[in-house]
C-alpha positions as CSV (number, residue, x, y, z in Angstrom):
1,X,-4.3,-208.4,130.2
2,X,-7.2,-208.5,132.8
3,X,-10.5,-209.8,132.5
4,X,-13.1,-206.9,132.0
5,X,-16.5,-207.1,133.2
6,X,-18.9,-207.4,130.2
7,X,-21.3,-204.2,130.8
8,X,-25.2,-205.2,131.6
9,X,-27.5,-204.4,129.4
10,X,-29.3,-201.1,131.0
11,X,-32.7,-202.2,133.1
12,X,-36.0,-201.3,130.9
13,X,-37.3,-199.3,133.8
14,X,-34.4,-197.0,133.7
15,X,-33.9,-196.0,129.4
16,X,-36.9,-194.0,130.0
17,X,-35.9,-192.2,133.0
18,X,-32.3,-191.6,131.3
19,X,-34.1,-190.6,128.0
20,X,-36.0,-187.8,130.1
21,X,-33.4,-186.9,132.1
22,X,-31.1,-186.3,128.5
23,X,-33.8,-184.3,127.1
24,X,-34.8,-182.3,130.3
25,X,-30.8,-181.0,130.5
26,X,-31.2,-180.2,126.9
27,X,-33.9,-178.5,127.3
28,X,-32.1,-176.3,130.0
29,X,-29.2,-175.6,128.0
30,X,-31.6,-174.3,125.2
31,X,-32.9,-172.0,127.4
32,X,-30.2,-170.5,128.8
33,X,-28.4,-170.3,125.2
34,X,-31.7,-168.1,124.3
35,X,-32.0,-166.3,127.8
36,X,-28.4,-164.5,127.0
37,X,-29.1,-164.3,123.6
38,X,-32.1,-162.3,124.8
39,X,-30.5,-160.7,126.9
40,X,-27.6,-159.8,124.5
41,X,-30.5,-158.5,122.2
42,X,-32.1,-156.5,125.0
43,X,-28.6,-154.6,126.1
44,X,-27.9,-153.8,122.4
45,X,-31.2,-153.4,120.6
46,X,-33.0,-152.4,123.3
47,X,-36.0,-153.1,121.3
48,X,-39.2,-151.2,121.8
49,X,-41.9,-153.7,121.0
50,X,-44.9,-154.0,123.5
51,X,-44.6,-157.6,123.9
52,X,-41.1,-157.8,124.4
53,X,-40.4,-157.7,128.5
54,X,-42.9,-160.4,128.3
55,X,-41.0,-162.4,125.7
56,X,-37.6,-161.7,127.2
57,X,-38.7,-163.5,130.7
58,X,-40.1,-166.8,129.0
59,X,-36.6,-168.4,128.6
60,X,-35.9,-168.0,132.0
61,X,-38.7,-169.0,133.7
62,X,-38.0,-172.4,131.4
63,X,-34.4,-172.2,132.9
64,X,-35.5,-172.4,136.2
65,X,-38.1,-174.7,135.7
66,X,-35.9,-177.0,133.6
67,X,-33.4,-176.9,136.1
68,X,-35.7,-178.0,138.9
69,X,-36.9,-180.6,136.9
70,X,-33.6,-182.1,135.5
71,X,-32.3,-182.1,139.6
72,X,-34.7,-184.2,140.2
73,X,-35.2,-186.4,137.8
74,X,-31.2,-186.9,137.8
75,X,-32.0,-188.0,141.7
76,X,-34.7,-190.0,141.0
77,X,-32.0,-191.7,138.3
78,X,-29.2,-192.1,140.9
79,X,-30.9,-193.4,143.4
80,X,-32.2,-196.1,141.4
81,X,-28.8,-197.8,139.9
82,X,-26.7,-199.7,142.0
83,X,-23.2,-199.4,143.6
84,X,-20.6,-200.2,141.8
85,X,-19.0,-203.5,142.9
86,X,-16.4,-202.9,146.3
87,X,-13.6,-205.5,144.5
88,X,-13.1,-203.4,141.4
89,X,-13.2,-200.0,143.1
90,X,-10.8,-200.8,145.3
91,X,-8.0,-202.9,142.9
92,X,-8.2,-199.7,140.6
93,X,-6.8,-197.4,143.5
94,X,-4.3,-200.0,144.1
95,X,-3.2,-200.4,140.7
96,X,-3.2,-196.3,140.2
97,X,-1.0,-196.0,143.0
């Protein structure tokens, strides 16, 4: 049996970035769930409430917003961890094939 590489404990700079970034993509699939639940309501029901073209808009918007946000904060994330090591990499392709 090989020798695995005991994992590092994460950098202190970086929980908070993955913390934001796990919320953030949370946050986008919430909004999606309750744009096509809205949406779902709207083709049904069609409700006639004054308010409601305004309120069926607001998960969206937080969709697209969320998904900006989440894109980059995932960049921001990925450009700050490190390669992984060449030697491992390649010895798992050889040992695959």
């Amino acid at each position: 049996m090989e020798d695995v590489p005991a994992m590092t404990a994460p950098d202190s700079a970086t929980v908070p970035l993955a913390r934001a970034v796990r919320r953030t993509g949370r946050l986008l699939c919430w909004s999606l769930a309750v744009g096509m639940a809205a949406a779902a309501l709207d083709v049904t029901l069609t409700p006639h409430i004054r308010w409601w073209h305004t309120l069926w808009v607001l998960p969206w918007c937080l969709a697209c917003a969320s998904a900006l946000t989440w894109a980059l904060l995932r960049a921001r994330q990925k450009s700050r961890s490190a390669p992984p090591p060449e030697e491992g990499f390649q010895g798992d392709w050889e040992r695959a094939a």
